[in-house]
Residue, then its C-alpha position, 0 to 999 in steps of 0.5 A: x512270602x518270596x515268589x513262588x513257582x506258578x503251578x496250575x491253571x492250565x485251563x484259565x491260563x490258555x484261556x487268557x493267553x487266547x484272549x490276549x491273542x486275539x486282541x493281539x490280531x485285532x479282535x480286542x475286549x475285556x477280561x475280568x479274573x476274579x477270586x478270593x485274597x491270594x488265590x493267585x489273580x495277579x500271578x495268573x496275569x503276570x504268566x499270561x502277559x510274560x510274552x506280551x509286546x506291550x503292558x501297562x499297569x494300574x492299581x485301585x488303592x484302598x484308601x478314603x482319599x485316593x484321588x478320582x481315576x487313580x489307576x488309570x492315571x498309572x495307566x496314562x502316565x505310562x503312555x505319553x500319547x494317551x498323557x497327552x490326549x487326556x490333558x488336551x480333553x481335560x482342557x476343552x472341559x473347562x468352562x463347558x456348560x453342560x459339565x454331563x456332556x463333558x464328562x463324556x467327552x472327556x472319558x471318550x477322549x481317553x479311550x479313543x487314545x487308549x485304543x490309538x495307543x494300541x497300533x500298530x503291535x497291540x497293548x495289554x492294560x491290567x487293572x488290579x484290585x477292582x473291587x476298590x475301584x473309584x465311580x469315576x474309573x469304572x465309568x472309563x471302563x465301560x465306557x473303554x469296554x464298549x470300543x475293545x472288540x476292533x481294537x488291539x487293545x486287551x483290558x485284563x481287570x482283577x477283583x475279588x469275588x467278595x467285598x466289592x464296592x457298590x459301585x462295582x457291584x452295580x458295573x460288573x453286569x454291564x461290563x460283561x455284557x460288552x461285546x468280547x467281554x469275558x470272566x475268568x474265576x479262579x476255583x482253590x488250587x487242586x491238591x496235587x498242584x498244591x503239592x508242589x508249593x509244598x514240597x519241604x513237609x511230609x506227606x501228612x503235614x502237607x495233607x493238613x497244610x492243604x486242608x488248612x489253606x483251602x488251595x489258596x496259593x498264598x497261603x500255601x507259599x507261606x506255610x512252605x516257607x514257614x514248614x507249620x501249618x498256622x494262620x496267614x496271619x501268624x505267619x506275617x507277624x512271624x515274618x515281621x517280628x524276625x526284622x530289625x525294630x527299625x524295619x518293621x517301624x519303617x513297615x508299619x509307616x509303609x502299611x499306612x501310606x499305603x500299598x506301594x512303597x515310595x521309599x523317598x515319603x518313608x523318609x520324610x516320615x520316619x526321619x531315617x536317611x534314604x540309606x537307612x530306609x534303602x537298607x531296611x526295605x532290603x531286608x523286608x523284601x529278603x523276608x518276602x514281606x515286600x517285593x517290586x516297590x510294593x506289599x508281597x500281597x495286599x493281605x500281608x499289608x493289611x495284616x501289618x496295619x491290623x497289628x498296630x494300636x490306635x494310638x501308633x496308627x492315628x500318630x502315623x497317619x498325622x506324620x504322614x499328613x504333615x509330610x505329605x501337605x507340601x507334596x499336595x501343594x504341589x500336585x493338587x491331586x494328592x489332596x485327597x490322600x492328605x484328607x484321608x491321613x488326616x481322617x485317620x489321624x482323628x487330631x485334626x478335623x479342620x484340616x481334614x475339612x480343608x483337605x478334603x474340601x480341596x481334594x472335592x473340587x480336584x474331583x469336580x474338575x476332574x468331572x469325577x461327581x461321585x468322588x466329589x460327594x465324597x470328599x464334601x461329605x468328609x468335609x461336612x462331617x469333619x467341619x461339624x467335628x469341629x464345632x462348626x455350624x450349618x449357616x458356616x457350612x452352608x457353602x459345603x451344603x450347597x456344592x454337595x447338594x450339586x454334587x449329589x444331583x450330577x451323580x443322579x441322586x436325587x434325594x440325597x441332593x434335596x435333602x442338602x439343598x435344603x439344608x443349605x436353604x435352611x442355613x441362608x443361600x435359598x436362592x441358590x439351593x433352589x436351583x439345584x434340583x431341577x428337570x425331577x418329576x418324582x411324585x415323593x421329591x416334587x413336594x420338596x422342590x416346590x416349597x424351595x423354589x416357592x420360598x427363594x421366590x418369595x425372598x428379598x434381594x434375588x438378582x434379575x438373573x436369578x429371579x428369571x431362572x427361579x421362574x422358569x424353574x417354578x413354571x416347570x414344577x406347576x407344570x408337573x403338577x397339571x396346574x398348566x394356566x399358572x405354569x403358562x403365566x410363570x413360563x412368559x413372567x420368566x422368559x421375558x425377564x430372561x430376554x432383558x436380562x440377557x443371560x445366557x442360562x438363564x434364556x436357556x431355562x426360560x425358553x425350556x420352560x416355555x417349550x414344556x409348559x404348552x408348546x402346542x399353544x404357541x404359534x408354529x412361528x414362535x416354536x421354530x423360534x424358540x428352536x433357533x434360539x435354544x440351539x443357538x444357545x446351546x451353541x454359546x453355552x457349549x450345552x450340547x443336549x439344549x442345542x438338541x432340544x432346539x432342533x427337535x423343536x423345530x423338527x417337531x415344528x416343521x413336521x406339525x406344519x408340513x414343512x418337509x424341507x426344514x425337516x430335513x434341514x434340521x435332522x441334519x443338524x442332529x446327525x452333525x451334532x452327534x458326530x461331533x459330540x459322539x453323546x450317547x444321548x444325542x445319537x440315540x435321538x439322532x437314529x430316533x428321529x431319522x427312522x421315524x421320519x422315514x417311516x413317515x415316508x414308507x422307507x419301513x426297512x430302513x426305519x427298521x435298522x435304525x430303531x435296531x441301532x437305537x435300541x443297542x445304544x439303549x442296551x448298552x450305552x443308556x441302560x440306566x434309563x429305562x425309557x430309552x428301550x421302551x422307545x423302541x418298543x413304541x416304534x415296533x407297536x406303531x409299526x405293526x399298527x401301520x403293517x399289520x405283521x405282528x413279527x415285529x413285535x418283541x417278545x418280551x413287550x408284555x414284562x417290559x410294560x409290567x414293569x413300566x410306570x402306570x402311565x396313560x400311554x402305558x395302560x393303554x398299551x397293554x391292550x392294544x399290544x394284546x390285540x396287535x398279537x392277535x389275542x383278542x380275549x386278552x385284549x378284551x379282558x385289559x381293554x374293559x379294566x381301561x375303559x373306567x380309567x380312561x375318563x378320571x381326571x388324572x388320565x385325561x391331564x396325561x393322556x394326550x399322546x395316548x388318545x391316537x392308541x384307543x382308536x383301534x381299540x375302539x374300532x376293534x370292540x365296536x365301543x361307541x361310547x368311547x369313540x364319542x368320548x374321543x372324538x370330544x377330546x381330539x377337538x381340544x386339539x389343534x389339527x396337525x400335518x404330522x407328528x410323533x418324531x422321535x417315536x413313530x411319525x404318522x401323517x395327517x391327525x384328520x385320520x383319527x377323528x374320520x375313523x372315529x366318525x366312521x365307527x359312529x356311522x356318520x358317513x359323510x363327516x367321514x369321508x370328509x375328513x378322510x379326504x382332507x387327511x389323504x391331500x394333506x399326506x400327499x402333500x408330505x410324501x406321506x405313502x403310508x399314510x396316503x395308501x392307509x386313508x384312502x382304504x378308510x374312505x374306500x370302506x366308508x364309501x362301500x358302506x355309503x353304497x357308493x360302490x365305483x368311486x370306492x373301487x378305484x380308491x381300493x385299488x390305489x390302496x392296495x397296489x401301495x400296500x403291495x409296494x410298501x410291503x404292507x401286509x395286514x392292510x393289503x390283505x384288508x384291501x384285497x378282500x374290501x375289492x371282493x366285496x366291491x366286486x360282489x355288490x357291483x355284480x349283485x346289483x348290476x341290471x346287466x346280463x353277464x353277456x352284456x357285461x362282457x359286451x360293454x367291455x368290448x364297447x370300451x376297446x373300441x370294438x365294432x358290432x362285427x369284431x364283437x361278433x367274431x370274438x364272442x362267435x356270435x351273429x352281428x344282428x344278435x350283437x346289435x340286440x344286445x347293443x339296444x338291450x344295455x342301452x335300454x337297461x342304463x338308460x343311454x342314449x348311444x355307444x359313446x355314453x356306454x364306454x363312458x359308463x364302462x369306464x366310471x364302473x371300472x367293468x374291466x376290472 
């Protein structure tokens, strides 16, 4: 098990050294080596980076106790100014009240630092053995992943093709859809490259050695070594036994420290003197069982541990425990691999629990979730070992139901919230699973929080926070008049008690509840007082809660100014925070706005910006995309150019939960592709649904959505229907931010009393929707309503005040580059013309004469440019005085020009 000669992989070799080029030049990214045990992974890297200006290693380790980030901590400690950039971040971490946030920042710290690290010559980071690769240290990856590709920085990670951990499994897609993310799969060595590690055997036992091995080079090298053709594993243990006893004692303590070989912990183990244990590690490196301070391969140590008896392993992971307690003490990340020993050791669960409680809260100051459910769930089950019961671990419960729930799993969270309630800390276990409206969780936190409601002894704090809590439940019930009276019963509670936190659950609770009951006034309040706080309790995502309240606000009274004033408040908050969240909402908000305005191009970038972030940085929400597609189907409502919508919409709504806006989206995306039988076919399975009581508790933001499917079926009933549900709701100047914005909520019920016939209610409220969005600089939606009112007036036979109106319509649809309405625009003009013409009592030569009238024109310049006599002038003269009933030439022009006869 010596080094071998590296033979082969021409092909995957160039293909590395390339990569590693091209970062080298500025063009960095993510390579991702994969194989089998032994194929050759980190021999293939160790070749690629011989020449490289500048690398550093990490190794994932396989070990319950390995401490969060564990490979990247190798990386950092290696790079002082990275060691210094992720210990400043770490620093600001403390005390963040948005703990999501923090991760973030944190994580985002150290791969800006990796990337700096990477100037001005280039640097090569190579992870090996991902596949044992922590949450926490996958996270940095993808996150690092995304900022390679400007970057001198080149990330070479090794993993097996097999085996991997579910977290890995879960990240691998994601990393390789990074940009400059690239896999390299090593296949078994061809047999004529074989035959060079084979070179002492005949020609039929390497045939046979060949056959045996699969082209693993491990293997191979082994069986060279060993000239016979047995098992790896036979030859380990052949290798081995050929030592000294004292140095295989000394191997095997070796195998259950770990992969890497610290010859000062052997030690303290073994007992032997740093001589002694110089000496023997000098001699397993001689039979090739160890090399460079580590296992020639981690196969060959896990064949080692695999040989010793339950006995000797549990009696050596103790001894490695109790050596390693005061290494711990001192370096509190270790406390995991003491944890771990001690799991191993199986004589000791309580200081299992103690250890892996501490190694737990190491994990959670290290922002590392995942690994702290770990380490609590192995101090859980070791304190139960113990004999204790659940009251006496119920603060164990607790931290794990709040570890559980920063991961995202939910369930799991609720379950241990419970059981901590069960065990005497309701209050506080209600308070865990929040902001979760799962139909299978939501009966669950309601009975917890229902329950620390009803205890005695809750604080003032806890109680107004308990209430916000409940408030938001029952609003997710539909039960709106309880949720309203818990929202103030909590908010003003909040407001005497003063807290902080507890001010922000209350005021969220509040904003979820009925926001649309509360005065404009006390919703831009409340904004203020949310980003405020935000501010205070460093909760980036609820200082953005509060200024899209008040965008939301502004934008529902006309107030375009604070608009503005508080997108830039999003877009500083983004740069500072650089959350991915936060900017996605910032280029929400901006492109809706300026679709609002008639700015469509560049409402265009942004939502394309919006939906990378989605694709790559929020992936995980499914909703995050889908806004996207939300905006694209209000863009082709207002443009009418069905090339915006995205092809694959239908299989993303397929997929989507069968929420109102979401059934209705199906037809309305059919009618938008101009499949008018589909869009019959899903429009009539809606009908029946639109009326049922669970669609109307929800279906406040779709009812805009079955307007022009009304409009397009001619359904009487349903635009009745809608016309009933829109007075429920209070008129606004506009809304939608973050999706769409639209202008003035006048539209809907006009194009609805429109539909219905009802002429004059129509152009009423037409008229009020057009002077409101002008008002806003609305242009879309200025140009939108008075086509409305142009076909209302056609329609009312009112054919002047309509022509002009079309007119105005249709240059700003040519403008704004509309073209499903100019289109509509310029053929109502048509019609205009035409029922003007037909009903016109004038001649087409007087026509023609009226028109010269209106330029100022006399009898004899008439004359001369028609090439008529002046006395035949004059007799058409009295003629269209007669037919229009007017008295002189002045009157003419005057209703030449009410008529638009130039036109």
């Amino acid at each position: 098990m010596n080094r071998e000669p590296f033979v082969g992989r021409e092909g995957e070799l160039a293909s590395l050294r390339g990569r590693l080029a091209d970062a080298a030049a500025g063009s960095g990214g993510l390579v991702l080596v994969s194989g089998p045990p032994g194929i050759g992974k980190t021999r293939l890297v160790e070749e690629a980076t011989a020449a490289a200006s500048a690398v550093v290693w990490g190794r994932c380790a396989d070990d319950p106790g390995a401490p969060p980030l564990w490979p990247w901590r190798r990386v950092v400690e290696a790079l002082p100014s990275v060691d210094s950039a992720v210990k400043a971040a770490f620093a600001e971490t403390d005390g963040a009240g948005d703990v999501q946030a923090a991760r973030f920042r944190l994580v985002a710290a150290a791969a800006d630092a990796l990337v700096a690290a990477a100037e001005p010559a280039g640097l090569v980071v190579v992870l090996e053995d991902l596949h044992w690769a922590d949450e926490a240290s996958l996270r940095l990856l993808r996150h690092l992943a995304g900022e390679l590709r400007r970057s001198k920085l080149a990330v070479v990670a090794t993993h097996r093709d097999t085996g991997h951990t579910p977290a890995l499994d879960a990240a691998l897609p994601d990393l390789l859809r990074r940009p400059g993310a690239r896999s390299i799969s090593l296949p078994p060595l061809a047999e004529s490259d074989a035959r060079a590690l084979l070179t002492g055997l005949a020609e039929e036992d390497a045939r046979e050695a060949y056959r045996r091995s699969g082209g693993n080079p491990l293997y191979l090298g082994a069986i060279a070594r060993s000239a016979g053709g047995a098992e790896l594993g036979h030859l380990v243990r052949t290798a081995v036994a050929a030592l000294d006893p004292e140095v295989r004692r000394l191997l095997a303590i070796a195998a259950v420290l770990g992969e890497d070989v610290d010859a000062s912990l052997l030690a303290e183990v073994s007992g032997l003197s740093a001589v002694e244990v110089a000496d023997g590690l000098d001699h397993a490196e001689k039979a090739g069982v160890l090399g460079s301070g580590r296992f020639a391969h981690a196969v060959v140590r896990d064949g080692i541990y695999a040989d010793l008896g339950q006995a000797e392993r549990e009696a050596l992971h103790g001894r490695a425990a109790a050596a390693l307690e005061g290494h711990a003490r001192r370096e509190p990340t270790l406390a995991g691999t003491v944890a771990g020993h001690w799991l191993r050791s199986a004589t000791a669960p309580e200081k299992t629990a103690e250890w892996a409680a501490l190694a737990a809260a190491e994990a959670n100051r290290a922002l590392a979730f995942d690994e702290a459910a770990r380490f609590l769930a192995m101090a859980l089950d070791a304190r139960a070992k113990a004999g204790l019961s659940e009251v006496d671990r119920a603060g164990l419960l607790l931290d794990l139901a709040v570890a559980e729930y920063r991961t995202g799993r939910f369930a799991r969270s609720l379950d241990h919230a419970r059981r901590a309630a069960d065990a005497g800390l309701i209050a506080r276990a209600a308070l865990v699973v929040r902001d979760v409206a799962a139909p299978d969780l939501l009966p669950g936190v309601r009975d917890l929080v229902v329950r620390a409601l009803a205890a005695d002894g809750v604080d003032r704090t806890t109680r107004a926070r308990l209430l916000a809590h409940s408030a938001s439940v029952e609003a997710d019930y539909g039960r709106f008049a309880d949720a309203e009276k818990l929202a103030d019963e909590a908010f003003a509670l909040a407001e005497e008690s003063g807290d902080p936190e507890a001010l922000v659950d209350a005021v969220r609770a509040r904003m979820k509840v009925a926001p649309d009951k509360l005065p404009l006034s006390e919703r831009l309040r409340l904004g203020a007082l949310a980003a405020g706080l935000g501010s205070r309790t460093r909760q980036p995502l609820v200082s953005l809660w509060g200024h899209k309240w008040r965008i939301d606000a502004a934008l529902a009274d006309g107030r375009m100014a604070l608009v503005d004033d508080e997108l830039v408040a999003v877009t500083t908050l983004a740069r500072l925070t650089r959350l991915p969240l936060i900017r996605w909402h910032d280029l929400r908000l901006r492109s809706s706005v300026l679709a609002l305005r008639g700015d469509l191009a560049e409402a265009r970038e942004l939502d394309l910006a919006a939906e990378e972030l989605a694709d790559t940085e929020l992936a995980d929400d499914f909703s995050a995309k889908g806004m996207s597609y939300a905006f694209r189907t209000q863009l082709v409502l207002l443009t009418g150019d069905p090339g915006d919508l995205r092809s694959d919409y239908a299989g993303l709504l397929d997929r989507a939960p069968h929420l109102p806006v979401t059934l209705v989206s199906r037809p309305l995306l059919s009618l938008l592709a101009g499949d008018l039988d589909e869009a019959r076919v899903r429009y009539e399975q809606l009908v029946p649904l639109v009326r049922s009581p669970e669609f109307a508790l929800h279906a406040t933001g779709a009812l805009p959505n079955l307007v022009p499917l009304a409009e397009a079926f001619r359904d009487v009933e349903m635009a009745e229907y809608l016309l009933r549900r829109l007075e429920e709701v209070r008129p606004i100047v506009s809304g939608g931010a973050g999706v769409f914005c639209t202008g003035s909520s006048l539209e809907h019920p006009a194009r609805l009393n429109a539909l219905l016939g009802r002429h004059d209610e129509a152009v009423r409220l037409a008229e009020q929707a057009i002077a409101v969005n002008e008002g806003i600089g609305a242009r879309p939606g200025v140009a939108q309503v008075r086509l409305l009112l142009a076909e209302v007036l056609v329609a009312r036979g009112d054919f002047v005040r309509a022509q002009g109106i079309a007119r105005a319509a249709l240059d700003e649809f040519r403008r704004l580059a509309m073209p499903g309405p100019l289109a509509r625009a310029a053929a109502l003009l048509d019609r205009i013309r035409a029922g003007r013409r037909a009903a016109d009592p004038l001649t087409g030569r007087e026509r023609e004469i009226v028109a010269l009238l209106a330029d100022a024109l006399s009898n004899r310049r008439i004359a001369e440019k028609l090439v008529l006599s002046e006395r035949t002038v004059e007799s058409h003269v009295r003629s269209i005085l007669a037919k229009l009933g007017l008295a002189n030439r002045t009157e003419v022009v005057a209703w030449a020009s009410r008529e638009g006869l130039r036109d």
